[in-house]
C-alpha positions in Angstrom: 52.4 109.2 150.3 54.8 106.8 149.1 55.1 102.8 149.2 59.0 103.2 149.5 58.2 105.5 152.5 55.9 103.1 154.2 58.2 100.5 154.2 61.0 102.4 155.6 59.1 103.1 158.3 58.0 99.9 159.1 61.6 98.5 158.6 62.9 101.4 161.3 59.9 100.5 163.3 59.1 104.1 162.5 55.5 103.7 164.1 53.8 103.6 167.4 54.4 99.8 167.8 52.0 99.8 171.2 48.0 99.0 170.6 48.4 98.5 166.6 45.3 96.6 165.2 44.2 95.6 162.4 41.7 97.2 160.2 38.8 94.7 161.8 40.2 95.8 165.3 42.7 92.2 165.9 45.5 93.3 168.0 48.8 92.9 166.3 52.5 92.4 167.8 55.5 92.6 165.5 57.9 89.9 166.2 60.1 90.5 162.8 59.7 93.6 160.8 61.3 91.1 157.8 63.6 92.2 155.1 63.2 94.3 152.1 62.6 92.6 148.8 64.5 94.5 146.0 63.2 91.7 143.2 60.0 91.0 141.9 57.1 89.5 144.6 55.7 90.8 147.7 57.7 94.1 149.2 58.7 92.7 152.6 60.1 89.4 153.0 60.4 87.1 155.7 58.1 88.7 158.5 57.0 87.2 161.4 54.0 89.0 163.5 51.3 87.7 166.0 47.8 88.5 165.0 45.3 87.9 167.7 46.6 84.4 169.7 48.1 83.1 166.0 51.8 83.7 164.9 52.6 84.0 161.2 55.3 83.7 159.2 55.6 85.1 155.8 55.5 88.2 153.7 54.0 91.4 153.4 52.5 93.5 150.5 52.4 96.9 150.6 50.7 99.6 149.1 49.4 103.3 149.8 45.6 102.6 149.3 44.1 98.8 150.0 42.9 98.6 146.2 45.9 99.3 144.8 45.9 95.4 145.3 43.3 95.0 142.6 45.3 97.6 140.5 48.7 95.8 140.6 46.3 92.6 140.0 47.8 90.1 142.5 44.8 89.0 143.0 45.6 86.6 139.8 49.2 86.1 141.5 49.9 82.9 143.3 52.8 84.1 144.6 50.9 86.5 146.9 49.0 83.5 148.7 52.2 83.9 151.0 51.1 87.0 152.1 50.4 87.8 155.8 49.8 90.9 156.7 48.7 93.5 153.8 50.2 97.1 155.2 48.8 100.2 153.4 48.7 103.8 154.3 44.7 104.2 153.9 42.3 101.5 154.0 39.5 101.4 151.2 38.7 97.7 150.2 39.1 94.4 151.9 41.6 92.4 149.7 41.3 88.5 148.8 44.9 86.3 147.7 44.3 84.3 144.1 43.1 81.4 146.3 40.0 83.0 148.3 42.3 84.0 151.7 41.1 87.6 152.9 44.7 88.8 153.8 44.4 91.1 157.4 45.5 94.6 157.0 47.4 97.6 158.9 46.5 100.8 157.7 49.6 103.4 159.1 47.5 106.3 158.6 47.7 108.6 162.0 50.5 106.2 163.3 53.9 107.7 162.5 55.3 111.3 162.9 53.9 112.9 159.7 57.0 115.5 160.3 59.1 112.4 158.9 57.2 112.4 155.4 57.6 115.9 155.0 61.1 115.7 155.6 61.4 112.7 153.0 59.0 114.7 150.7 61.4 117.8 150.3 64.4 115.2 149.4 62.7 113.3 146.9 61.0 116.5 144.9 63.5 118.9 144.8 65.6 119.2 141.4 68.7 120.4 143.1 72.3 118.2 141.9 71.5 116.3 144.8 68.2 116.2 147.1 70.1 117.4 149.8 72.1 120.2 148.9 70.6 122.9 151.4 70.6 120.9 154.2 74.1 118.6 153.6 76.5 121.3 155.8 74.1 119.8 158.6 75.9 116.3 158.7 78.5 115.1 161.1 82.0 114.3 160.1 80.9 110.8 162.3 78.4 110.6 159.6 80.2 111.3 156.3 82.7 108.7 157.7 80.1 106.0 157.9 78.7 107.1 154.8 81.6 107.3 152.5 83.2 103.7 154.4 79.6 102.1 153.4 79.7 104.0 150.0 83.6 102.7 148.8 82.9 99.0 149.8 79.9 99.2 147.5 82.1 100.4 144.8 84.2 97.7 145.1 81.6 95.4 145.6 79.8 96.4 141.8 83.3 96.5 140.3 83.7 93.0 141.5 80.6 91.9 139.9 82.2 92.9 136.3 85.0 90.8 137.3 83.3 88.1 138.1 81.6 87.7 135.0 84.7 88.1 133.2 86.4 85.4 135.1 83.6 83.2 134.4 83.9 84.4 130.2 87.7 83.7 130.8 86.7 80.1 131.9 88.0 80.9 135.9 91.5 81.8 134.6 92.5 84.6 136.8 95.6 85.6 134.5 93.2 86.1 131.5 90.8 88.2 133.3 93.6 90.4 135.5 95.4 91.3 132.1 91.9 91.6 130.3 90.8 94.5 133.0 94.0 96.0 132.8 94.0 96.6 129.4 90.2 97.5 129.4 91.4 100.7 131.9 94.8 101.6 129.8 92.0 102.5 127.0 90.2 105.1 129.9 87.0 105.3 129.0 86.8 106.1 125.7 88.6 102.9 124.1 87.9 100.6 127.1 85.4 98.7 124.7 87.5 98.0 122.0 90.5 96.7 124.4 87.7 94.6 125.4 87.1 93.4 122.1 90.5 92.9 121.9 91.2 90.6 124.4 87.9 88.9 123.3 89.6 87.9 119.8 93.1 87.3 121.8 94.2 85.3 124.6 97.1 86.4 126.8 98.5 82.9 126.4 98.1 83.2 122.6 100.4 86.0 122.9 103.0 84.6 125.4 102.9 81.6 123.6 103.9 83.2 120.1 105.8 85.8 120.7 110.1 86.1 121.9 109.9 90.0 121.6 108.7 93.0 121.8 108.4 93.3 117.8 106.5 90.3 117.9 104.2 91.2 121.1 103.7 94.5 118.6 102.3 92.2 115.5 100.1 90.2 117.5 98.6 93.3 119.4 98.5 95.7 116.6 97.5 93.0 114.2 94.6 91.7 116.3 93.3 95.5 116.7 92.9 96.0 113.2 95.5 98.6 112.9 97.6 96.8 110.1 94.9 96.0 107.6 95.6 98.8 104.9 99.0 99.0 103.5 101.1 102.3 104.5 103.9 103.6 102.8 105.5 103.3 106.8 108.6 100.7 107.2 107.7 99.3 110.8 104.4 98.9 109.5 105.0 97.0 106.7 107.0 94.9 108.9 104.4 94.2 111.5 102.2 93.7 108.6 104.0 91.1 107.0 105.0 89.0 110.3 101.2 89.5 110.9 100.0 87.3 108.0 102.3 84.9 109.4 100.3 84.3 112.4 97.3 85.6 110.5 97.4 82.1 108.7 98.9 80.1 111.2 97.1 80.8 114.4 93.7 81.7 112.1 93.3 85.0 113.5 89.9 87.1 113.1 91.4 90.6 113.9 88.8 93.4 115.0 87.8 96.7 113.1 90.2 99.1 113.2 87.4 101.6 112.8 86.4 100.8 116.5 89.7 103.0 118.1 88.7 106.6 119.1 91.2 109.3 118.6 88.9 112.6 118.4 89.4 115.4 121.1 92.1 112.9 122.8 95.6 114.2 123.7 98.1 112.8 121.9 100.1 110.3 124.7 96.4 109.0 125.3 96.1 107.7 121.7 95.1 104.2 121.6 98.6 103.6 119.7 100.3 104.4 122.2 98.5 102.8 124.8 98.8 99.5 122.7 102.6 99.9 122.8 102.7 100.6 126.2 100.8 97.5 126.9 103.0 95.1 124.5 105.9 96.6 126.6 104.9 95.6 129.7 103.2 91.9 128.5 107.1 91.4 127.0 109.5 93.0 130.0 107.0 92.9 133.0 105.9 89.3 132.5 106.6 89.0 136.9 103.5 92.2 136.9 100.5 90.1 138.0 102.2 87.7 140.4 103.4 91.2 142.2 100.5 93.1 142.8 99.2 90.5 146.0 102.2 91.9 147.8 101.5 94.8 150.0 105.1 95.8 149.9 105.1 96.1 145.9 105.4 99.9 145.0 103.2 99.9 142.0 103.2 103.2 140.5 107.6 102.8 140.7 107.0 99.6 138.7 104.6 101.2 136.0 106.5 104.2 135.3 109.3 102.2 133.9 106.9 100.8 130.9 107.8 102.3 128.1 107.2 101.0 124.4 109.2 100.2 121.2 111.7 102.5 119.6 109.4 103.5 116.5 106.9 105.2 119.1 109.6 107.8 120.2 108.9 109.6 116.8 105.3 108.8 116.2 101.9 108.9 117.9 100.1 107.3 114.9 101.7 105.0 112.2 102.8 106.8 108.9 103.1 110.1 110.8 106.3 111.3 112.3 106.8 113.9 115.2 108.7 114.9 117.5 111.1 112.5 119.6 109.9 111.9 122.6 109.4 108.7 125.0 105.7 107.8 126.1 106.2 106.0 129.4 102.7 105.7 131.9 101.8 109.3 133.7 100.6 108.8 137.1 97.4 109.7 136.2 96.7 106.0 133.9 98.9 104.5 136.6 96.1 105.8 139.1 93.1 104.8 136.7 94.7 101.3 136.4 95.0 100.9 140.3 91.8 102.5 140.6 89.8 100.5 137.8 91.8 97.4 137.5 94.3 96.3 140.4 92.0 97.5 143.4 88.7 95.7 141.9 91.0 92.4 141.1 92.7 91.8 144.3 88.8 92.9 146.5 87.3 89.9 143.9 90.1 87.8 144.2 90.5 87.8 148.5 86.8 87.5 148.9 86.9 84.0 146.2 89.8 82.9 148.2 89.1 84.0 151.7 91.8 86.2 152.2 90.7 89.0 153.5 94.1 90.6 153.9 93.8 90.9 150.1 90.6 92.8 150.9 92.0 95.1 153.1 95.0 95.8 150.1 92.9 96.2 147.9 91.4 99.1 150.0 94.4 100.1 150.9 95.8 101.2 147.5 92.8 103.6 147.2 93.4 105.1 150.2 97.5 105.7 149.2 96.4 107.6 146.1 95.1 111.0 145.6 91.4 112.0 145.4 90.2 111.7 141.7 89.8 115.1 139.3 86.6 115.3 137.5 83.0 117.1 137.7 81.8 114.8 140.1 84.3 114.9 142.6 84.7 118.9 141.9 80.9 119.8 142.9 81.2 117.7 145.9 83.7 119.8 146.9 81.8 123.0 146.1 79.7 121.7 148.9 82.3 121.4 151.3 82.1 117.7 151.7 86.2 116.3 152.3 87.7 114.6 149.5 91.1 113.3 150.8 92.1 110.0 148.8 90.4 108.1 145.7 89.1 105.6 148.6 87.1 109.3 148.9 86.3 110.3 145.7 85.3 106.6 144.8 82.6 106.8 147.7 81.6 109.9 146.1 81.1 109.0 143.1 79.2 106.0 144.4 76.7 108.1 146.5 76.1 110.3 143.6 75.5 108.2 141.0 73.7 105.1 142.8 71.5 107.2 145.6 71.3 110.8 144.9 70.6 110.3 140.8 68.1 107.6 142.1 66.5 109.5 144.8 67.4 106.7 147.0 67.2 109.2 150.4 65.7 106.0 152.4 68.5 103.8 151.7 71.4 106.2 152.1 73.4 107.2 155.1 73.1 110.9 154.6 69.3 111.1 153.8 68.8 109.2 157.3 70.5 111.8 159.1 68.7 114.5 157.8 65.4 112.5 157.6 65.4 111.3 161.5 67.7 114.2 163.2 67.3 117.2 161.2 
């Protein structure tokens, strides 16, 4: 038995709610099942249950035997005085609260379908990719709907949470923090940290402020990154060098390691080089980009295709290292990363700050216009023939993998219900 099992079925009212007593044979009548409590403290919040003639109002403790009270010691715990109604599986030991109270206890033993723990039992002790890969081709499309709907909003919803602590770092300036996230998703994952750092050392209105051009926009960004440190026997990178010092001196510039920037086992258009030209293209010619992407009209992937980056980058991929002439402009794939990873988890934080819950919706709606997502995740969901149409999809997926199935959380998802109550 399981304490995260008895308190689903308590929560689902799961039990034979008629003629429950407690363990000294006072009837019981549940008026409020509560709330879980994810936190620290007693496991059920909030209850409210009639014992005998009395009604209380409080929280409950749960555990599989009675002592495991004495084990957890909250019988030193004044936060358990609270406690009403003590809810176990087996009953071995009368318990006591830190200041004398002998709390009444339930004990669920013969009261619920023991079918359902089995059924729970074969989820959570399995070591298949997910608990329930044999049984999954038994859910409804009704289902998978609800599940993946519940599954992208919470997405959103922990994407948000890194935004909002970034718009707090950035001191509530929603320009800093929108061109901050976008370049942290132009580095993908590898060099999303140092673009980070990077706009940690640098301010977007540093750079406005100081620079009339591209070249400039270049110094500041290249500079900053640590990429102009060591001389090179390279002409635009003497030149950036040398205007770098400039502002070096006059703006009192720290600049970052350069040893931070990953290039192993990367293709060559998703150096970080390029990707820092790229961006000091669009902060110089697509200055209007972040007043544009509120408008559900704006066609953003026609807009970011145009970014392109100074001429010196047509023969190069690295400084000091010539090749081949060709222009770098933004794939569709980093365009969907950055709609994916920056503008969709911007515009869902910024409509729920300022009530506008049109923005909300947009910011769905861009995940639903682009294509499911490509990677091991999405491609083993698929294997199980679970529908993958958009990245509004394969975000949900990714989401029920990672945050449920990894965790075992078959109680608290959508899927594992199903199976659990129906199959």
């Amino acid at each position: 038995m399981r304490e995260e099992f008895i308190s689903y079925i308590w929560l689902n009212k799961l039990i034979d709610l008629n003629n429950l007593k407690t363990v000294k044979g006072e009837s019981i009548q549940v008026i409020n099942s509560g709330s879980l409590n994810t936190d620290s403290g007693p496991d059920i919040f909030n209850a409210k249950i009639c014992i005998g003639d009395l009604v209380w109002a409080g929280n409950i403790e749960i555990h599989v035997l009675a002592s495991d009270w004495y084990k957890h010691k909250h019988q030193n715990d004044p936060s358990y005085n609270s406690i009403i109604l003590h809810l176990v599986y087996d009953y071995d030991t009368e318990i006591k609260t830190k200041d004398g109270r002998i709390v009444p206890c339930l004990a669920l033993k013969g009261k619920f379908d023991i079918a359902l723990f089995k059924k729970f039992a074969s989820l959570k002790f399995n070591t298949n990719w997910i608990p329930c890969e044999k049984n999954i081709h038994k859910i409804s499309n009704l289902t998978w709907i609800n599940c993946k709907d519940r599954m992208a909003v919470e997405r959103l919803e922990n994407k948000a949470e890194f935004v909002a602590a970034l718009f707090k770092a950035k001191n509530k300036n929603w320009v800093e923090t929108f061109y901050h996230l976008l370049a942290q998703a132009m580095g993908m994952k590898v060099n999303a940290l140092p673009f980070q750092m990077l706009f940690n050392s640098i301010s977007i209105k540093t750079i406005r402020r100081n620079s009339n051009d591209l070249f400039q926009t270049d110094t500041l960004l290249f500079g900053q990154a640590g990429m102009l440190e060591q001389p090179m026997n390279d002409l635009y990178h003497d030149l950036l060098r040398e205007e770098f010092e400039y502002f070096r001196n006059k703006l009192k510039l720290k600049p970052m390691s350069g040893n931070m920037w990953k290039y192993h086992r990367m293709r060559p258009a998703n150096f970080p080089t390029i990707r820092l030209a790229q961006l000091s293209y669009l902060l110089s010619f697509k200055i209007d980009f972040y007043t544009k992407i509120t408008d559900d009209r704006f066609n953003i992937h026609k807009y970011l295709k145009t970014v392109s980056h100074s001429n010196y980058w047509e023969t190069h991929y690295t400084f000091g290292k010539e090749s081949k002439m060709k222009i770098k402009p933004l794939g569709k794939s980093i365009i969907d990363h950055i709609i994916i990873n920056c503008i969709s988890p911007f515009i869902f934080y910024y409509g729920k700050q300022n009530n506008k819950n049109n923005l909300v919706d947009l910011s769905i709606y861009y995940l639903e216009k682009l294509g499911a997502e490509k990677n091991s995740i999405i491609n083993k969901w698929k294997s199980l023939a679970v529908k993958c149409e958009n990245s509004l999809d394969s975000q949900a997926l990714i989401q029920l993998k990672n945050e449920y199935c990894d965790r075992q959380k078959c109680l608290q998802c959508v899927i594992g219900n199903s199976l659990i109550l129906n199959d």
